[in-house]
N, C-alpha and C positions, 0 to 999 in steps of 0.2 A: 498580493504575492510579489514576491522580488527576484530577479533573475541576475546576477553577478557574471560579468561574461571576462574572463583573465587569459591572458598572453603572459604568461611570466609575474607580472602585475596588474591590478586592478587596474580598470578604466573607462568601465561606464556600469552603471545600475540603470536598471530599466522597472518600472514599476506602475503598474495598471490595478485596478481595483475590479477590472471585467475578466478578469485571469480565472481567477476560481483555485482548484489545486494542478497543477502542472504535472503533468504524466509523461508527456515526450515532449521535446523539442528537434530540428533539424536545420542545416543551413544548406542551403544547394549551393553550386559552383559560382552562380555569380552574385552570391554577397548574401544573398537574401537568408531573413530569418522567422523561421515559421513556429506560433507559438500559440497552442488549443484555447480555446475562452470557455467562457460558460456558452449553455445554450446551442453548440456546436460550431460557435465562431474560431475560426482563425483568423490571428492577428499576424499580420507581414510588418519585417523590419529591415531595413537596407543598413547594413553594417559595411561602412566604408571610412580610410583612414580614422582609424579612432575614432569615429561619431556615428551614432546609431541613432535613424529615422525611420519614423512610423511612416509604410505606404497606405494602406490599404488594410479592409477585413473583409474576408471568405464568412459567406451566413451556411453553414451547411444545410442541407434539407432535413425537412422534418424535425430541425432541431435537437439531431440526434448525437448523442455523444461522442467524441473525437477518440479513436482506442490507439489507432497506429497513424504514424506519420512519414513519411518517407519520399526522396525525389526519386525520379529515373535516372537511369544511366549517362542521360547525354544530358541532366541536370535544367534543360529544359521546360522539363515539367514534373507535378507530383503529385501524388496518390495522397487520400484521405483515406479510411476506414472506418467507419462505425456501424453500429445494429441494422441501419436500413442499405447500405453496401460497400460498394470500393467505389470512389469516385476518382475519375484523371481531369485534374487541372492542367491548362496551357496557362506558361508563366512563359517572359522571353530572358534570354541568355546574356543581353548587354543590357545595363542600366546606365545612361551616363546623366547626362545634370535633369533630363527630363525623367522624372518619375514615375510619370502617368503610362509609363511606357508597360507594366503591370497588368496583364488581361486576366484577373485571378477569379471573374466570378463567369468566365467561360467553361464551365467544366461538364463531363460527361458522365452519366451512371452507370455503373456494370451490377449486376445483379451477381452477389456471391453466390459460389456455387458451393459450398462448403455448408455446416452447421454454422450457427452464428449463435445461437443463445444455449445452455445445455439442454443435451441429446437427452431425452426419456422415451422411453417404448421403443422394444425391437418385434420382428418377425421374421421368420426364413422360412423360405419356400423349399423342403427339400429335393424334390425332384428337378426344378430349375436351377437349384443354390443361388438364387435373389435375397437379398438381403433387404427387408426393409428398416430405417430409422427416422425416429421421430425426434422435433427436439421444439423449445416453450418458443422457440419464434410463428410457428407454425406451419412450419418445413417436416417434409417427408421426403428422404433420400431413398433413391434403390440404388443400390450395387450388385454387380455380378465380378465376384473375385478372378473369377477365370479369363476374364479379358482385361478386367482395368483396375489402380485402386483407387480410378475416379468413377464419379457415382454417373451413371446412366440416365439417371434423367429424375426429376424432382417435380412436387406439386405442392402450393404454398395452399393455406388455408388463412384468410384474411383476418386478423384481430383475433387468433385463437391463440393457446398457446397449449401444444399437444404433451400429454401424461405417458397414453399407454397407446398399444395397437396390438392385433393380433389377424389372422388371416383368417378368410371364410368362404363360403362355399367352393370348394375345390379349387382355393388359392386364387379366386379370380377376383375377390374383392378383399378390401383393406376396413377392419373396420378398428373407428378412431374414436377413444375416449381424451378428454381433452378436461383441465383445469376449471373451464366457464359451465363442467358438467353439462355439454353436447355430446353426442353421437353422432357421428360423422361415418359414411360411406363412401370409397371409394373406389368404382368399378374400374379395375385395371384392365379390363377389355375398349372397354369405352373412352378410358380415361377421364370419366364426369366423377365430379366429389358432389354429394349431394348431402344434405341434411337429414339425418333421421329422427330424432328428437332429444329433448331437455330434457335433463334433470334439474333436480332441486342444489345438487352440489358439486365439488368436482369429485373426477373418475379418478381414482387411484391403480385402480387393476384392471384387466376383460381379458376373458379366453373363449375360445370357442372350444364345441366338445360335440359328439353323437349321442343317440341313444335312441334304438328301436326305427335305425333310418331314416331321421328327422336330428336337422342340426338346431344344435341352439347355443346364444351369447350368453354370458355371464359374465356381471362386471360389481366389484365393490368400490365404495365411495367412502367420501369424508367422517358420514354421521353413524355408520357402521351397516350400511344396508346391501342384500346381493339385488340386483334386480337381475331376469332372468326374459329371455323372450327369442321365440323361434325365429328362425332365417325366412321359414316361410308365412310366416304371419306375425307382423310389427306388431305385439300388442305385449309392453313391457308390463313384469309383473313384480314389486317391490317389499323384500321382506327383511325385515330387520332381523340383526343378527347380535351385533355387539353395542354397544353405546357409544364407541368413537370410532375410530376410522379402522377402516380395512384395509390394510396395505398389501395383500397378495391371497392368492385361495391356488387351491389345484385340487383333481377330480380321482379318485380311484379308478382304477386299471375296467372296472366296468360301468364307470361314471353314476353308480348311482348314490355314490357318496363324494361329499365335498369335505373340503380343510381349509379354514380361512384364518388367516394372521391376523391379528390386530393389535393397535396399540394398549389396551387394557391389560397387556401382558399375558394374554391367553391365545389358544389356537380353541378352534371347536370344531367338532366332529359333528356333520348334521348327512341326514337322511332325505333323498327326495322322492317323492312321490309322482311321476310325468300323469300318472291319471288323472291330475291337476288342468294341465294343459288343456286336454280334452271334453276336459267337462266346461271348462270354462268358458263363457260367453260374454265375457266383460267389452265390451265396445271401449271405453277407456282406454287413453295413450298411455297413461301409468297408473295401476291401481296398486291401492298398498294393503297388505297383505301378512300384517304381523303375527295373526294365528291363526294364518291358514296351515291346513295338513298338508303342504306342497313341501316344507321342509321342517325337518325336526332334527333338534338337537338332540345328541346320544351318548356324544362327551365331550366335556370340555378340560383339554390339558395344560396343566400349572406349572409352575418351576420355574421358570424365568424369570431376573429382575428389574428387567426393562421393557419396554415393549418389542415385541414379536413383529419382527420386518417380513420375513418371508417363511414358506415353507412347500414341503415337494413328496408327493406321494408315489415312491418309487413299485416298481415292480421289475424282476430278472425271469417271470414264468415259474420261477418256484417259488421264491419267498415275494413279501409285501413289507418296505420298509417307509415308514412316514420319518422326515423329518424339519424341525423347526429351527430357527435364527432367531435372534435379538440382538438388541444395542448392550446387550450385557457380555456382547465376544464369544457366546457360546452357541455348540449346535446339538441340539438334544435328539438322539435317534429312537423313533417307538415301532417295537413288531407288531405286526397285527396278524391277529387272529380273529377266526369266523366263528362264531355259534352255530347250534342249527337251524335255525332262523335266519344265517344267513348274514348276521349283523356283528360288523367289527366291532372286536375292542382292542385298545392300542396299551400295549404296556413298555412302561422304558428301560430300553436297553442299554445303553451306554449316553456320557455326556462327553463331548469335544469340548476341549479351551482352545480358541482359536487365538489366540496370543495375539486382537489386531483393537483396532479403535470401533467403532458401532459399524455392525454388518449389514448391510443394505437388503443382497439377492442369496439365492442358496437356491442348488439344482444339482438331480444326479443324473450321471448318464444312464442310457438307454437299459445297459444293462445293471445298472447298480454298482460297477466296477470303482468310480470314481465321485467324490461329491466335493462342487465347487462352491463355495462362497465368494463375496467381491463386498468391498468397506469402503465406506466414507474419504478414505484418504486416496483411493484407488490401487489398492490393492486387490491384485485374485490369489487367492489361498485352496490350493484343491490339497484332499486327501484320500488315501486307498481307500476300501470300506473293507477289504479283508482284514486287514492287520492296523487300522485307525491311522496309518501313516501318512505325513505330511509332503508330500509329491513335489508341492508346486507354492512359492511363494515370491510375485512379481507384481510390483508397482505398473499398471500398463496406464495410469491414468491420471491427471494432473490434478486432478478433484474427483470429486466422488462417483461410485461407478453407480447408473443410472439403467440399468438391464442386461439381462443376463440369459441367453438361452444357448442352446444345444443343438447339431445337425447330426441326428444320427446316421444320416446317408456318408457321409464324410468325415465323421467324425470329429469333427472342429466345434470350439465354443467360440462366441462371439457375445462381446460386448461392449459398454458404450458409455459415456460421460459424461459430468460437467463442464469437462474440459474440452466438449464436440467432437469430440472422436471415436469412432468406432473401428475397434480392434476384432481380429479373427486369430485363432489361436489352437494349438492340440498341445493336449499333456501326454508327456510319454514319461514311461519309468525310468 
């Protein structure tokens, strides 16, 4: 790589083979010139009367990659940045014919307090309005918007790199699906993150839900499987559902039916039986469970020509509206109706062109009033449900949006990035 440094005209070329590609450079007040390597090295060069010398090289730690560059104020000294933090180097402010005068590998770590890698999985507490975000460094931020829009306090998870999260028993624990297909528990009373067990792949989705006064997880993975297993007794149960991945599910208004996304371009409509639970005595950490009567499919909906990113099983106390996403820009909406039996069928009602590039998340509020989607480019697109109209359409995100929920206490939506940032937001008419 070759670095041209001009005053009007050319007059020195500078050229390293340890450079790699060049993403920033800087020079601080007294001459010096800082210049990222491979590896995480910074290379120093004293630029004085027209002649540019190599001092010195900064080995950053862990070899992590150099992203930002910059001196302080009083030029003194200067910050690195990369995935493992912010580092403050002391450099001195006179250089004269001795050179060794350079202290650049005295430097300090600050642990950022920010998202550093992208944010995937949200949670809100409604009654407290905590915000939890997760992001693939394996960082979990909480925020409490009402005092700060700095995050209240963080808990890393070493060598993971977290997917999804959702909240559990009455909001006092954190439970954390994660890429290396862990489950992860985190008692926010306590503040211990504990292990709860492996799967075979990563977690794409988890929610928690009731039924009959007894909570229970549910989470889809890679290979298209829900595993399911109660708060009060770990004993995961694994059933296969699609043949590829599951990107999102949600539960009917009386949780005894599910709706799970997948990439196979279909949503399916399955039936659960909890007298499964019960009977069951399987000692096993995960047992799998592909025809067992715990859950049964009862439809599976078509139409889409991409794969099925998310979808959302609304309810307003009178009607029942499901509806699906894809990378095809569209949102398919189905009403449902009950048999006497008790057992939905879903027929479709209308289709949405969402006029955006592949849709990520899609969720309605509380009462059906509004339904928002969020895209790959980051964009949030909401629209009326009375009249299909399009409300709301804003870039809040520098890259792809990465979760997506709802406070119905407050009415705000929030969500979150590749770009590490998590936004809070209401749509008004």
């Amino acid at each position: 790589m070759k670095i041209k440094i001009e005053n009007g005209e050319f007059y020195h070329l500078i050229q390293s083979r340890k450079m790699g590609p060049i993403r920033t450079l800087v020079f601080s007040k007294s001459g010096l010139l800082f210049l990222p390597a491979d590896r995480g090295n910074c290379l120093v060069y004293h630029i004085h009367n027209f002649s540019c010398n190599y001092i010195d090289k900064y080995q950053g730690p862990q070899n992590g990659e150099i992203r930002v560059l910059f001196p302080s104020l009083s030029g003194k000294n200067i910050w690195i940045s990369n995935e493992n933090g912010l580092y403050f180097i002391n450099i001195f402010d006179q250089i004269e014919s001795n050179l060794n005068l350079l202290n650049i590998n005295n430097s300090k770590l600050f642990q950022i307090s920010f998202h550093t890698l992208s944010c995937c999985g949200l949670a809100c507490d409604s009654d407290s309005e905590l915000i939890y975000s997760g992001d693939l460094a394996g960082n979990v931020f909480v925020w409490n918007p009402n005092k700060s829009l700095l995050p209240q306090f963080s808990k890393k998870i070493q060598d993971t790199s977290i997917r999804c999260i959702c909240l559990s028993e009455n909001n006092s624990k954190l439970v954390i699906g994660t890429i290396e297909g862990i489950i992860w528990y985190w008692n926010l009373k306590l503040n211990q993150i504990s292990k709860l067990f492996s799967l075979k792949c990563p977690i794409n989705c988890i929610k928690s839900f009731h039924f009959s006064n007894e909570e229970y997880i549910c989470c889809g993975d890679l290979t298209g499987n829900l595993i399911f297993w109660k708060t009060s007794q770990i004993k995961p149960q694994s059933f296969q559902i699609h043949n590829t991945e599951i990107w999102n599910l949600s539960f009917s208004p009386s949780n005894k039916f599910i709706i799970t996304a997948s990439e196979d371009q279909t949503s399916k409509i399955s039936q659960l039986n909890y007298q499964f639970f019960s009977n069951s005595n399987s000692n096993s950490n995960l047992k799998s469970n592909s025809k067992s009567k715990f859950i049964e499919n009862i439809q599976t909906l078509t139409g889409h020509t991409a794969a099925v990113t998310s979808c959302d099983w609304g309810n307003n106390q009178k009607i029942e509206i499901v509806a699906t996403c894809s990378d095809d820009a569209t949102i398919r909406l189905y009403s449902v109706k009950y048999s006497n039996s008790n057992i939905p069928t879903l027929e479709l009602s209308q289709i949405i062109s969402t006029n955006t590039l592949y849709i990520t998340y899609l969720k309605f509020d509380e009462m059906m009033q509004n339904i928002v989607v969020t895209t790959e480019d980051g964009f949030v697109v909401a629209f009326e449900m009375e009249n299909k109209k399009e409300i709301l359409r804003k870039r809040f995100h520098g890259g792809s949006v990465e979760g997506l929920i709802y406070n119905p206490k407050n009415k705000n939506w929030i969500s979150c990035g590749s770009d590490c940032t998590v936004h809070l937001f209401s749509i008004q008419k």
